[in-house]
Phi, psi and omega in degrees: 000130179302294184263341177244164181232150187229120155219185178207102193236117173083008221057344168288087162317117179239135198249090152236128202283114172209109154307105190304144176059025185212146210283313175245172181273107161265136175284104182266164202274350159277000188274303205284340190269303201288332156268050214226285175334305164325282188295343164291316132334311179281347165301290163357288162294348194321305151282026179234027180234126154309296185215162185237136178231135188283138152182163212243131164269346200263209196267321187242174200283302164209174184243359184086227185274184195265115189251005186290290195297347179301310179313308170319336203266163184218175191288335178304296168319000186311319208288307166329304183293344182260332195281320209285301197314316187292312173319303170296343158267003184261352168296316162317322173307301224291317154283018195246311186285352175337307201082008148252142199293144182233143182241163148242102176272138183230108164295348210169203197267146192212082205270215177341247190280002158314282186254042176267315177304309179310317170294005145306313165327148149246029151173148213230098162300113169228175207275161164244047147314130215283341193290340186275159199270062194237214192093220212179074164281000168355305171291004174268341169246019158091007167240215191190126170318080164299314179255085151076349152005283184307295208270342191281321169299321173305307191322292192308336173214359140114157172351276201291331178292319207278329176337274184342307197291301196234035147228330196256332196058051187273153187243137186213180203278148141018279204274340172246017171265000201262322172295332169303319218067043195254338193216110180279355193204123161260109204240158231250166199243146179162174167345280172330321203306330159297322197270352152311288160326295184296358173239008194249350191254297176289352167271321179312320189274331185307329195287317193216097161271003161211064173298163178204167156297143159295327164310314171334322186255148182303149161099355186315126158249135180285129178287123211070357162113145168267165179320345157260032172262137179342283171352278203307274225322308207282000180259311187335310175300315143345303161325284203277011174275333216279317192283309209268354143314298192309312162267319191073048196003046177269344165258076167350317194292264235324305209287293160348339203214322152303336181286298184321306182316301192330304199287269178004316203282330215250007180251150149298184186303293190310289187288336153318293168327293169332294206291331180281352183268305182298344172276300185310315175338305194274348188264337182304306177242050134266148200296311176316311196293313190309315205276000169286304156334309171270359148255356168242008172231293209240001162266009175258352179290316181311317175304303195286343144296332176099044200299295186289357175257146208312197198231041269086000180260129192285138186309141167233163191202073189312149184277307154239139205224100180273142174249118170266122203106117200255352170323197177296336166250336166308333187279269174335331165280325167280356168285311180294320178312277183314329162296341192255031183062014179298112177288126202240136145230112168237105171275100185244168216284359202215133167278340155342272192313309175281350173280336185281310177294339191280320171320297153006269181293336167299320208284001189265321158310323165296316180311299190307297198315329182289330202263014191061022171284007211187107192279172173306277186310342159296330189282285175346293167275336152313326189253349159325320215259348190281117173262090193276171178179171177216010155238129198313316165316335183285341192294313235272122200114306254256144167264048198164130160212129198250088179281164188236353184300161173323145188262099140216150195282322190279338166321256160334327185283347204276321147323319184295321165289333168316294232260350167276004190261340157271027143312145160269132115052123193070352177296177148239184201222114219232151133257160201242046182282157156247030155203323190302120175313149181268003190277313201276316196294322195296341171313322163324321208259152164307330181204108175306340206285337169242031165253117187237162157303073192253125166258138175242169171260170195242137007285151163283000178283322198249333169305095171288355184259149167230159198256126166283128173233110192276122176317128174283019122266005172307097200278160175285011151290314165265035111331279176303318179303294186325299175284340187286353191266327193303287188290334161298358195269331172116012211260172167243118182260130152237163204239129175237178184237176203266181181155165221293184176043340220020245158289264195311337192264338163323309199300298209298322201287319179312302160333301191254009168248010167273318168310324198256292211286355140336302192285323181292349189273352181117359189274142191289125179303345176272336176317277158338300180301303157312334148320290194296313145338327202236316158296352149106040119321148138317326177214185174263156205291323166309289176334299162316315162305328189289290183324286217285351209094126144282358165257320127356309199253041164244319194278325157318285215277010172252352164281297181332303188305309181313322193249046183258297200279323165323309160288004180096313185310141156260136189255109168247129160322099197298151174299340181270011193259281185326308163335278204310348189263326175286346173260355180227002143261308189273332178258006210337074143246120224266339180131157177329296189308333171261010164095038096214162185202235175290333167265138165279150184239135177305168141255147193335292264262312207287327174291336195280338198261004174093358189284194192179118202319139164236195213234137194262115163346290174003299211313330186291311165278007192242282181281301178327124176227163211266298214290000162307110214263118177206144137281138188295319177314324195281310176323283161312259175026294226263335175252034164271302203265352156290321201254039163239333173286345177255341147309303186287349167287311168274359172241018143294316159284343153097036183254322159252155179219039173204148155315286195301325164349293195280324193277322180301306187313287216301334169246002143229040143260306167232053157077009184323139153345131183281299203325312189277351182098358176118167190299319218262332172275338162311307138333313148204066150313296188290320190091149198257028175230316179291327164299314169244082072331265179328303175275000149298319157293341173263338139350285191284337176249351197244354191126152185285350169315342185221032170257150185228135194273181156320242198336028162269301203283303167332267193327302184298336229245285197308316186297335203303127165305127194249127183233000000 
């Protein structure tokens, strides 16, 4: 055996998983071979064993499948994948079913199939530590806990208990596994803490020799009733309606896995295990599940390792961060700064105004402390880190200062000068535009080479991603500060090179003027709206325009045009530019903050009362046209396949220069479908002789918006990911 060590001292078997050249325990395909030995042995020893102990060489316990050989699979492997999943549960049986009591010592984190390894126990000691992980998030990659996950958790904590756990992939600590009964025993963490374990586990098996699973034993009752107890029965119809609002039935796993509980609860053991091997089978070698996999496990590792951060540069973590501009987004950045324990100078032109932006964070911070998320005195000193002011001297020392200001260019160069010469020795200098090149704005600065781009979303509390923009004089040093100040925040940074939108705002503006020049060809806006809905945006693109402003996205394309014409260029107007200059000069609806846009909007009084923004009639006799020919199929397509064709757009220009970059970004910076993996796995997902097809076609009828060029098709070629 490779990955596992077998001994047997005392009557006691000890199983321990420590996988060679690897930091964790994978079921990797020598794991499935080792535990084949395994249960064979212990069948062997069988009288000579008392009790069996679960336990880990590496620092946390196990990490779960092999998800590398997973990216490999095609629907042809459904029958293979089923036969390795059975294997490995009958081996699990084979030790459950012994007729000697099984410990899980959990030393760490024990995630998907980790702790599907831990539920082999029948009873599970763990270190308590609040960092450790444990529970069966599958379903964020588009599969469902198959060796035995699914059916051991409904036993344990009953239909309605387990949901959370399994449809949602909520993950939970030690201590609330210990309040679950999912974990019986805590031992407190430090040196000792194995050898605690392992004697607080040998008084337990001296204690119960013929421990078993609770199902096991006559008389098991499923906690809360089985599908046929009333209750439970009257929630059912219900269920799969709640997953599938909730998905828009773009997602497999949820409805899966609830169907997998139902069923199971209504079978014996074996087959039930049978029916969960046979689901995973199928989701296991579908394309969705591939392209989740590969962007929310290894292009968010790629991040979170620093793939994209320069190299050679030593981790920074700045100590003080001054923010210029206390608004809604200057307000957000210092709340994220202070939580993570950052000294905030946040700074507007009035201490009012910065005193306002400051307000921000009591008021986010209060919500916890009233709901017991969060003590007082934790409010407190979060908000000690906050300093608001409205004199620019308070700025001095800081190793990073982050303007925030109005998208305007001479605005910003005029902060920028104030405010650099009070930096410390080595600082840098960041703006937080989300369209102005950082090359044009860095002229302003004293020394470009430590002037960069950091964009955040807006709210920033809840937004993870931040966008990095490198200057064409950014030297790689404020580069790596910039992500290593990105990742202290608790954020995901991706690193892009500049140009006008830089990425995410390049994408997003396609997205939601691909949405306006819709209305001009006649097509109805909730027809529109419902399209961007059912292709898994959050919202539809008209909407989306109302949130963000429709004067905003009038003052982008007239800051463009100034500097179109600056360079000499003529700027001409896309139809959805036009829409949006024709709704806000001539209908002046300026967007949701002003009380109208594409939508009529309640008043508080009228919102209190349940009322809800609806789509402004107008919009029907101004645009709508009968004769208008469109499909809901050509309709998604079109906000799909614009902004996955202008991501391939941005990685020909070398404005992205990584895969993983563009699938983090395009969905959680601007809301692409988690289901396709993000724009660039969407493209090849599909395969890239299908995708362009498909945008040729949408080319010759919809526009040069969706035509790819050489250097396009080269770049998706050169880039495609090899597994």
């Amino acid at each position: 055996m490779k990955t596992i060590r077998y001994s047997l001292d005392n009557g006691i078997a000890t199983i321990t998983f420590d996988e060679p050249d690897s930091p964790v325990n994978t079921m990797c395909l020598q794991w499935q071979e080792d535990m084949d030995a395994v249960a064979a042995r212990v069948l062997q020893d069988k009288d000579s064993i008392t009790g069996i102990l679960l336990a880990s060489a590496k620092s946390t316990f196990f990490a779960g499948a092999d998800l590398k050989a997973a990216m490999r699979l095609t629907p042809a492997d459904a029958p293979r994948i089923f036969e390795e999943i059975e294997r490995v549960k009958k081996n699990f049986r084979t030790i459950e079913t012994l007729g000697r009591p099984v410990v899980s010592l959990l030393n760490g984190t024990a995630l998907g199939g980790g702790w599907e390894v831990a539920l082999v126990g029948h009873y599970r000691i763990a270190v308590d530590d609040r960092k450790t992980q444990f529970g069966l998030p599958e379903v964020t990659l588009g599969l469902l806990p198959g060796a035995s996950g699914v059916t051991k958790m409904t036993r344990h904590l009953g239909l309605m208990g387990a949901q959370p756990y399994l449809v949602e992939g909520k993950t939970f600590t030690p201590a609330e596994a210990k309040g679950l009964g999912l974990v019986h025993e805590l031992v407190a963490p430090g040196p000792d803490a194995a050898a605690e374990m392992k004697a607080k586990a040998l008084a337990w098996i001296a204690a119960n020799p013929n421990a078993q699973h609770p199902w096991e034993a006559k008389g098991y009752k499923v906690p809360g009733g089985l599908p046929s107890n009333p209750a439970v029965a009257q929630m059912l119809p219900v269920a799969p309606a709640v997953i599938k609002k909730q998905t828009r039935g773009l997602y497999p796993a949820p409805e899966a896995i609830m169907a997998c509980m139902v069923e199971g609860l209504q079978v014996d053991m074996e087959t039930a295990l049978r029916i969960e091997s046979r689901y995973l089978a199928k989701l296991m070698s579908g394309a969705q599940a591939k392209a989740m996999i590969n962007t929310f496990f290894f292009n968010l590792n790629a991040i979170k390792s620093g793939q994209s951060r320069p190299a050679g540069v030593p981790k920074y973590k700045p100590a003080k961060v001054g923010l210029l501009g206390a608004g809604m987004m200057g307000a957000g950045i210092a709340y994220a700064q202070a939580s993570k324990g950052i000294a905030t100078v946040l700074k507007d032109v009035s201490q009012e105004k910065a005193d306002l932006g400051k307000s921000y964070s009591a008021k986010i911070t209060q919500g916890r402390v009233d709901k017991g998320r969060m003590k007082p005195e934790a409010q407190q000193a979060l908000l000690d880190l906050i300093h608001p002011t409205g004199n620019a001297a308070d700025l001095q020392g800081c190793d990073l200062i982050i303007e925030a200001v109005f998208e305007n260019r001479e605005l910003k160069a005029r902060v920028t000068q104030e405010a650099e010469p009070l930096l410390a020795p080595g600082g840098f200098f960041a703006s937080n535009t989300s369209t102005l090149p950082i090359t044009g704005l860095a002229t302003a600065s004293r020394d470009a080479s430590k002037f960069i781009g950091i964009h955040f979303f807006s709210p920033v509390d809840k937004m993870k991603l931040v966008e990095i923009i490198k200057g064409q004089r950014t030297d790689d040093a404020t580069v790596a500060r910039a992500y290593d100040y990105v990742q202290a925040l608790g954020k995901f940074p991706i690193v892009v090179n500049d140009a006008r939108g830089f990425f995410t705002s390049r994408v997003f503006g396609t997205f939601v003027m691909e949405g306006a020049a819709m209305l001009l060809e006649g097509i109805p806006a909730a027809a529109i709206e419902n399209a961007g809905i059912q292709c898994g945006m959050p919202v539809g693109p008209l909407a989306v325009l109302d949130e963000t402003a429709l004067t905003l996205s009038l003052h982008v394309m007239e800051q463009t045009k100034k500097d179109f014409e600056a360079q000499g260029k003529t700027y001409v107007a896309t139809p959805g530019e036009w829409v949006v200059e024709q709704m806000v000069r001539k209908h002046e609806r300026p967007g949701r903050a002003g009380g109208a846009g594409f939508y009529e909007y309640p008043t508080e009084e009228q919102a209190k009362q349940g009322a809800r923004k609806f789509l402004w009639p107008e919009l029907k006799g101004l645009f709508e046209k009968a004769d208008a020919a469109w499909t809901i199929t050509d309709l998604k397509d079109r906000l799909l396949y614009r902004q996955a064709v202008e991501t391939a757009r941005c990685l020909a220009e070398g404005v992205l220069t990584s895969v993983h970059d563009a699938n983090i970004g395009s969905i959680f910076g601007i809301g692409f479908p988690a289901w396709t993996g993000g724009a660039l796995q969407f493209i090849y997902g599909m395969g890239l002789e299908v995708f362009e097809k498909r945008a040729a076609e949408l080319a010759a009828q919809f526009g040069p918006g969706f035509a790819i060029s050489d250097d396009v098709t080269a770049a998706l070629r050169q880039h495609q990911p090899k597994y």
